[in-house]
Residue frames relative to the residue before (quaternion, step in Angstrom):
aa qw qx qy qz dx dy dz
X 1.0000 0.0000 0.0000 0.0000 0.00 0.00 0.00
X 0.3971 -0.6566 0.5642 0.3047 3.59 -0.99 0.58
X 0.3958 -0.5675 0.6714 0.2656 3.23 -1.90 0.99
X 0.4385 -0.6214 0.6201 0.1923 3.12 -1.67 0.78
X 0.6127 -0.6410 0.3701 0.2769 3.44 -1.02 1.71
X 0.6107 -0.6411 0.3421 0.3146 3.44 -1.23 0.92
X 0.6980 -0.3742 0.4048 0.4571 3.56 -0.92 0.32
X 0.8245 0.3179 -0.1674 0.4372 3.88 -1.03 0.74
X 0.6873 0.4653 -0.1497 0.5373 3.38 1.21 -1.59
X 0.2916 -0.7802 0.5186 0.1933 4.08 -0.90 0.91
X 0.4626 -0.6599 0.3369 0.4869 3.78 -0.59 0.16
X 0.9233 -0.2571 0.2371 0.1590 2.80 -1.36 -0.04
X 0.6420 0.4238 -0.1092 0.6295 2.73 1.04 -1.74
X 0.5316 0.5153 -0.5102 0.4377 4.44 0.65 -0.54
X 0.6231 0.6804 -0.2168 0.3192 3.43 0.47 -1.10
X 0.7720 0.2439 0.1066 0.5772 3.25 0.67 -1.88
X 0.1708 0.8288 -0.5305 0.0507 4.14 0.88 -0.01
X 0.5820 0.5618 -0.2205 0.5451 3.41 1.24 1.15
X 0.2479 -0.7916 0.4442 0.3385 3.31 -1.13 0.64
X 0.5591 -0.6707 0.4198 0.2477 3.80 -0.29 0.61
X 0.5905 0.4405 -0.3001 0.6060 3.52 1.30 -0.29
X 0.6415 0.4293 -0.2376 0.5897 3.57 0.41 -1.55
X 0.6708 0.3620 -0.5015 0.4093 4.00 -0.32 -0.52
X 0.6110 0.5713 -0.3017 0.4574 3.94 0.92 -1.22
X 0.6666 0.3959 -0.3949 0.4930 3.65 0.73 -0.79
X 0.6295 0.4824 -0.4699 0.3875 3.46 0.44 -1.06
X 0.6720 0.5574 -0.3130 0.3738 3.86 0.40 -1.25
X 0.5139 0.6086 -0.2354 0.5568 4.12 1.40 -0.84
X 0.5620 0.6611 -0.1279 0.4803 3.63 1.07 -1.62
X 0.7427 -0.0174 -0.0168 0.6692 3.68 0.13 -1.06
X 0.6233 0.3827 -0.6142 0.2965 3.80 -0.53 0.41
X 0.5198 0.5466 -0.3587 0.5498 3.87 1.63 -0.21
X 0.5998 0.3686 -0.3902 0.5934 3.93 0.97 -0.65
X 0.4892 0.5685 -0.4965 0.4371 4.12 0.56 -0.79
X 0.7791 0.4466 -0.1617 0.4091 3.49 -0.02 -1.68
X 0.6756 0.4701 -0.3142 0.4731 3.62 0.80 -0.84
X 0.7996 0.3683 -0.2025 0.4290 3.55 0.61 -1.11
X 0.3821 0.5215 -0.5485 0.5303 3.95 1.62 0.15
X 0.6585 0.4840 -0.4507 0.3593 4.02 0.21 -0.39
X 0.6406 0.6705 -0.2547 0.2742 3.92 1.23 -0.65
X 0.0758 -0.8863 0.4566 -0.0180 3.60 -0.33 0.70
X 0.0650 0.6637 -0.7452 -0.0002 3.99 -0.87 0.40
X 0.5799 -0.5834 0.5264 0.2150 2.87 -1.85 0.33
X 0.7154 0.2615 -0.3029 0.5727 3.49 -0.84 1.04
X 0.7104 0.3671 -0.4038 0.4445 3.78 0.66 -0.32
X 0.6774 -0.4496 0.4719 0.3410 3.62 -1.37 0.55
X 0.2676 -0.7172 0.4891 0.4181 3.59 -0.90 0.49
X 0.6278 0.3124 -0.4337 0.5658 3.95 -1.71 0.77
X 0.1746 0.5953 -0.7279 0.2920 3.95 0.71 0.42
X 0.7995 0.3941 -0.2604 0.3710 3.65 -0.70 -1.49
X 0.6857 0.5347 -0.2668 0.4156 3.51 0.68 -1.13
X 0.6600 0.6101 -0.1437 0.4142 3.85 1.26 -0.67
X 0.7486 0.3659 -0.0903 0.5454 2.46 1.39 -1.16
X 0.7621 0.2730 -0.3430 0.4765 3.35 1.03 0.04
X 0.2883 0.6520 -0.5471 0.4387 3.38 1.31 0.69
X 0.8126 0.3545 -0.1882 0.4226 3.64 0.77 -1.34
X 0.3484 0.6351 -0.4392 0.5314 3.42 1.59 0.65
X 0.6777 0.5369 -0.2402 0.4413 3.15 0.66 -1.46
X 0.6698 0.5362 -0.3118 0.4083 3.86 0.47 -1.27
X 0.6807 0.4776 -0.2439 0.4991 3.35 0.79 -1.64
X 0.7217 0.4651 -0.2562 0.4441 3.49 0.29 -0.84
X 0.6185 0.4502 -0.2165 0.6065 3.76 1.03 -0.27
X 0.6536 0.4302 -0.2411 0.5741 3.89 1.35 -0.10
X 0.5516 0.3812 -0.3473 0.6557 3.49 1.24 -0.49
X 0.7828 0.3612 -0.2927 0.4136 3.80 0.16 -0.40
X 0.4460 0.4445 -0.4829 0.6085 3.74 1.16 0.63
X 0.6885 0.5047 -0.3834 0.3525 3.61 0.26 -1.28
X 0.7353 0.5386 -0.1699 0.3748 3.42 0.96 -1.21
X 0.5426 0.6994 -0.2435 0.3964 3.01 1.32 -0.71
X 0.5918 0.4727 -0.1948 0.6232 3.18 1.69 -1.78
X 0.5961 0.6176 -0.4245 0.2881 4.11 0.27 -0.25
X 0.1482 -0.8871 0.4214 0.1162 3.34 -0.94 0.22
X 0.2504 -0.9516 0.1733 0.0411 2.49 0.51 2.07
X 0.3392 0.7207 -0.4857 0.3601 3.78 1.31 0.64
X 0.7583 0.4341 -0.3443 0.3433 3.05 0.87 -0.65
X 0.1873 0.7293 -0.5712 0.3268 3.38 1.51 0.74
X 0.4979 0.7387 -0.3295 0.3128 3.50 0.34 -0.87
X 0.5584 0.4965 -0.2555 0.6135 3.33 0.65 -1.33
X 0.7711 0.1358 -0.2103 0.5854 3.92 -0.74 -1.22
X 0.4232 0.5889 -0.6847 0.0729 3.91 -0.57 0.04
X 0.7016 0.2967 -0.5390 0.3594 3.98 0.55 -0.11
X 0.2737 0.6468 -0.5541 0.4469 4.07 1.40 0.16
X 0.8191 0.3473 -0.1344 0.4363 3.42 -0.16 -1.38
X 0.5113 0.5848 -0.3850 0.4983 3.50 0.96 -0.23
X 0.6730 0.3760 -0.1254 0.6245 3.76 0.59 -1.70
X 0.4937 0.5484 -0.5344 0.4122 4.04 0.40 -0.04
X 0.8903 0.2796 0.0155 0.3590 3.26 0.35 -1.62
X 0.3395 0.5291 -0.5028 0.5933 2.67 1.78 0.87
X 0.6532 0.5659 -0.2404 0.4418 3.37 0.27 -1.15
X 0.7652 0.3179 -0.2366 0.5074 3.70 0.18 -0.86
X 0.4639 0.4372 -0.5210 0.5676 4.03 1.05 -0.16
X 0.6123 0.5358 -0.4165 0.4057 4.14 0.00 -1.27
X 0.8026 0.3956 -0.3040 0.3270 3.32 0.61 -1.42
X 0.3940 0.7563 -0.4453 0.2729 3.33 0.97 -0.41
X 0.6468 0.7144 -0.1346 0.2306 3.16 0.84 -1.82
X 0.7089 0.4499 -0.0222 0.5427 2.63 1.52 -2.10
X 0.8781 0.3612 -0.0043 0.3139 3.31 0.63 -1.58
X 0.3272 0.8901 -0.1384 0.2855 3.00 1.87 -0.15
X 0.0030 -0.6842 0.6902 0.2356 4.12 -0.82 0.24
X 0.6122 -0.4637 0.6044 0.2119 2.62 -2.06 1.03
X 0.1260 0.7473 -0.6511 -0.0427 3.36 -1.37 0.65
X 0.8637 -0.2045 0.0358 0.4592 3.58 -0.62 1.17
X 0.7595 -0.3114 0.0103 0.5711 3.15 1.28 1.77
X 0.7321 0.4880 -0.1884 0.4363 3.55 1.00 -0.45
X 0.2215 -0.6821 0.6189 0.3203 3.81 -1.01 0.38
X 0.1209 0.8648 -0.4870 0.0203 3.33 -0.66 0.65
X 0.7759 -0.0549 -0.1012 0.6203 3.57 0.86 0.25
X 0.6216 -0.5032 0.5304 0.2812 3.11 -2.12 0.17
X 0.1229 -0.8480 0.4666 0.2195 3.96 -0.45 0.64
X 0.4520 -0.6417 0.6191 0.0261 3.23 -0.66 1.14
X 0.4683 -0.6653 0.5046 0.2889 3.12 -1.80 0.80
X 0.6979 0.2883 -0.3141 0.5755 3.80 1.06 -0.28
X 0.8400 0.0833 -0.0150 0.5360 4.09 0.79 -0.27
X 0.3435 -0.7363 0.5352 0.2311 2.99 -1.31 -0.07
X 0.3413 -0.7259 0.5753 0.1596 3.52 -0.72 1.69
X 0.1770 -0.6454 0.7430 -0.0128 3.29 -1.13 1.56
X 0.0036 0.8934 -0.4130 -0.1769 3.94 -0.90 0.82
X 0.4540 0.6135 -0.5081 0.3991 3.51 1.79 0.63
């Protein structure tokens, strides 16, 4: 049976809110896409364009996944018909608000990205 951590002292799992294998793959994952895309070039763009820019994909996206990590996500519950009527809404909008891409509507373009909602 496990002992229950001493008074003051948090478990383990507060500490670490992560798997330690999975966080290592993920980090393996994009320093191979780093390394692959430092080899990519276009004309007119700067060379390591691609590589820069998904480096700072990578950061942001590795900050939204700490933050979340710290969330508790039961309390999704509460907003689930919000979030329900969101993603209704943002499929509808698609329709309307959409760019065409190579025959297809598929997302909503955005000044920094493009919000895909299936």
């Amino acid at each position: 049976m496990g002992a229950a951590p001493a008074p003051g002292r948090r478990p383990l799992s507060l500490v670490l809110p992560f798997d330690p294998v999975l966080a290592l793959a993920v980090i393996g994952i994009c320093a191979c896409s780093l390394i692959t895309l430092s080899t990519v070039t276009e004309r007119g763009l700067p060379d390591g364009f691609y590589m820069k820019r998904q480096a700072i994909y990578f950061v942001v996206g590795t900050l939204l996944a700490a933050a979340l990590s710290r969330a508790d996500y039961s309390r999704l519950r509460e907003l689930k018909y919000g979030i329900y009527g969101f993603i209704i809404l943002s499929v509808v909008a698609v329709r309307f608000a959409g760019a065409d891409a190579l025959g297809a509507r598929r997302a909503i373009q955005l000044p920094f990205f493009s919000f895909q909602a299936s």
